[in-house]
C-alpha positions in Angstrom: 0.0 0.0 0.0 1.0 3.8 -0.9 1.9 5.8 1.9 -0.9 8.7 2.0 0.5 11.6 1.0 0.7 15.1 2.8 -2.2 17.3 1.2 -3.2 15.4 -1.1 -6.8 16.2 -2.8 -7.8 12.7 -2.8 -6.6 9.1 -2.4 -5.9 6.5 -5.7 -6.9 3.3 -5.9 -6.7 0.7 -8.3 -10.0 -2.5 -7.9 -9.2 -5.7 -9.2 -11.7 -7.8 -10.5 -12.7 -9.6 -13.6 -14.4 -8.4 -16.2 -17.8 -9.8 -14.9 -17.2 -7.3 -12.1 -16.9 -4.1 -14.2 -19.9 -4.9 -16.3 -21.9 -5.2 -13.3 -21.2 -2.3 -12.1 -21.7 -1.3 -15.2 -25.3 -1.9 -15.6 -25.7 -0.6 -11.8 -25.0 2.7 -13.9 -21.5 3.3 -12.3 -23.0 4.4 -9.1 -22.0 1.6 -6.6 -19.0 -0.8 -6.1 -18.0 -2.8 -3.3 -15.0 -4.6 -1.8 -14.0 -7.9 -0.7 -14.7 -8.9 3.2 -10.8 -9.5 3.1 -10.3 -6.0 2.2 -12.0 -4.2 5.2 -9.9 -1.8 6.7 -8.8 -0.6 3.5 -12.0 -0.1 1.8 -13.5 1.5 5.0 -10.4 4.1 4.5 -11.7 5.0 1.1 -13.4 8.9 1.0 -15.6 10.9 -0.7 -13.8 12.5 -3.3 -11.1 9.7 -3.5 -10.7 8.0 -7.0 -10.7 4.4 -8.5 -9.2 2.9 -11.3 -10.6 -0.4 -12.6 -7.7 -3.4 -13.2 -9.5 -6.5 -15.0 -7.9 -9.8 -14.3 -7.4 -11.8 -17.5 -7.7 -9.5 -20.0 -4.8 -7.4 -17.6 -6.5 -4.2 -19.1 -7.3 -1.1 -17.1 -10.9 -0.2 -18.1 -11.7 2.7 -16.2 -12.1 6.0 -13.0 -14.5 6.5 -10.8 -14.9 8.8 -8.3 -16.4 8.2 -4.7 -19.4 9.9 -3.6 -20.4 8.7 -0.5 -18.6 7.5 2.8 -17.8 3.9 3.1 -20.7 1.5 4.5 -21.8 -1.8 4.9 -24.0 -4.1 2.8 -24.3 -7.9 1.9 -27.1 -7.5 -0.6 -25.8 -10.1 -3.1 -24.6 -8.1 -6.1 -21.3 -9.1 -7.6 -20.6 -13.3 -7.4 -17.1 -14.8 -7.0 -17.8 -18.4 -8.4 -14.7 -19.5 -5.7 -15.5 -18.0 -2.9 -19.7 -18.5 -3.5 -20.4 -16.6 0.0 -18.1 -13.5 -0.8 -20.9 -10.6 -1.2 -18.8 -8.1 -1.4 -19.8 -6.6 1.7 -17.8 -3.4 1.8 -19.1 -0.5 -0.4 -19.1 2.9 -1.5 -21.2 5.2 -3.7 -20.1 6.5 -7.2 -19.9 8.5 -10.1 -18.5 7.5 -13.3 -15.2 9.5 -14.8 -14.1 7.7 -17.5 -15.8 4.5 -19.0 -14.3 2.5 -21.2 -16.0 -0.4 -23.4 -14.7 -3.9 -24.2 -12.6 -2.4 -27.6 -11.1 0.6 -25.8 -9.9 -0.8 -22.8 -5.9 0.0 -22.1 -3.4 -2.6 -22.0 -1.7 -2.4 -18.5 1.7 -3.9 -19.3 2.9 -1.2 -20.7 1.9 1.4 -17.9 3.0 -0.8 -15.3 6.8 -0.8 -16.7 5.9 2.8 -15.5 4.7 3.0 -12.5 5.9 2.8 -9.3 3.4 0.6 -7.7 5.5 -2.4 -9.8 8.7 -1.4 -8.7 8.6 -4.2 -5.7 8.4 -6.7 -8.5 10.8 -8.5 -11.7 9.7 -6.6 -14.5 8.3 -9.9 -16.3 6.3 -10.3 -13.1 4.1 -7.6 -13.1 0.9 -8.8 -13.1 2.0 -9.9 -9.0 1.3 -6.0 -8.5 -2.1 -6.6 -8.9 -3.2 -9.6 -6.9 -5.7 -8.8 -4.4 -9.2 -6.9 -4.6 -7.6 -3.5 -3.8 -4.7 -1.4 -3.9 -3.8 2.4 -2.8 -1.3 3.8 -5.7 0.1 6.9 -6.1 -1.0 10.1 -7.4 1.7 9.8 -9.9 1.0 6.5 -11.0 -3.4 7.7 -10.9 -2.1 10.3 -13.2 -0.1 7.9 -15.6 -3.3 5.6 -15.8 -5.8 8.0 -16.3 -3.9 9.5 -19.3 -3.7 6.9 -21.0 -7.6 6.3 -20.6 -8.3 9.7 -22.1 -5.9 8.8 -24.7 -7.8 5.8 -25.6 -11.4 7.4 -25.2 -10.0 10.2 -27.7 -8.8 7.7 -30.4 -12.4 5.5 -30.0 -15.1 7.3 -28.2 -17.5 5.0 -26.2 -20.4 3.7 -28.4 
């Protein structure tokens, strides 16, 4: 995890999910996501105002930025399924408002902007994908900045349909 840093606006964060995830928080209209029980205390650290980046496992793609409304709270309403772990509901949760939404055809390769970042450094290059095991991550605003560029970028050349 980032350290926080001093006067920052807002905190970065990068959800890891597969691509089942995004699209259903897709169709909830981008306005609620939540977190793994095994991610508690860093999910209920997440603030209004604080941003996150989408990371889909398999495709290794970044997808998209959202941008928290709403305190963290608690809910195990079955929304999102984890086909391992059949009882995971997802319990932590936080309100939203969509940034920048990709679909399927413009999502952004991440190897490439993690040989960037600084959130990979801990790793071997050619293991980069190990910087994005686990349902959530605190990055830097560097590294927010590097990612959401390069969503722009990819909006620009293919606008959403």
């Amino acid at each position: 995890m980032a350290a926080a840093e001093p006067g920052a606006p807002f905190q970065a964060y990068i959800v890891v999910g597969g691509p089942d995830k995004y699209e259903k928080t897709r169709a909830l209209g981008f306005t609620v996501h939540g977190f793994k029980s095994t991610r508690r205390k860093m999910a209920m650290g997440v603030r209004p105002g604080d941003r996150i980046l989408f990371y889909l496992t398999g495709l290794k793609q970044f997808a998209g930025c959202v941008r928290v409304v709403s305190e963290p709270y608690e809910d195990h309403e079955l929304i999102w399924t984890n086909a391992k772990k059949p009882n995971e509901d997802y319990p932590y949760r936080v309100r939203i408002e969509p940034e920048i939404v990709l679909n399927d055809p413009q999502f952004v390769d991440a190897e490439p902007v993690a040989a960037r970042m600084t959130h990979t450094k801990r790793w071997p290059r050619e293991h980069w994908p190990l910087a994005f095991q686990g349902n959530l991550h605190r990055i830097s605003l560097e590294d927010y900045e590097l990612i959401v560029s390069e969503l722009k970028d990819a909006a620009a050349v293919m606008p959403p349909r």
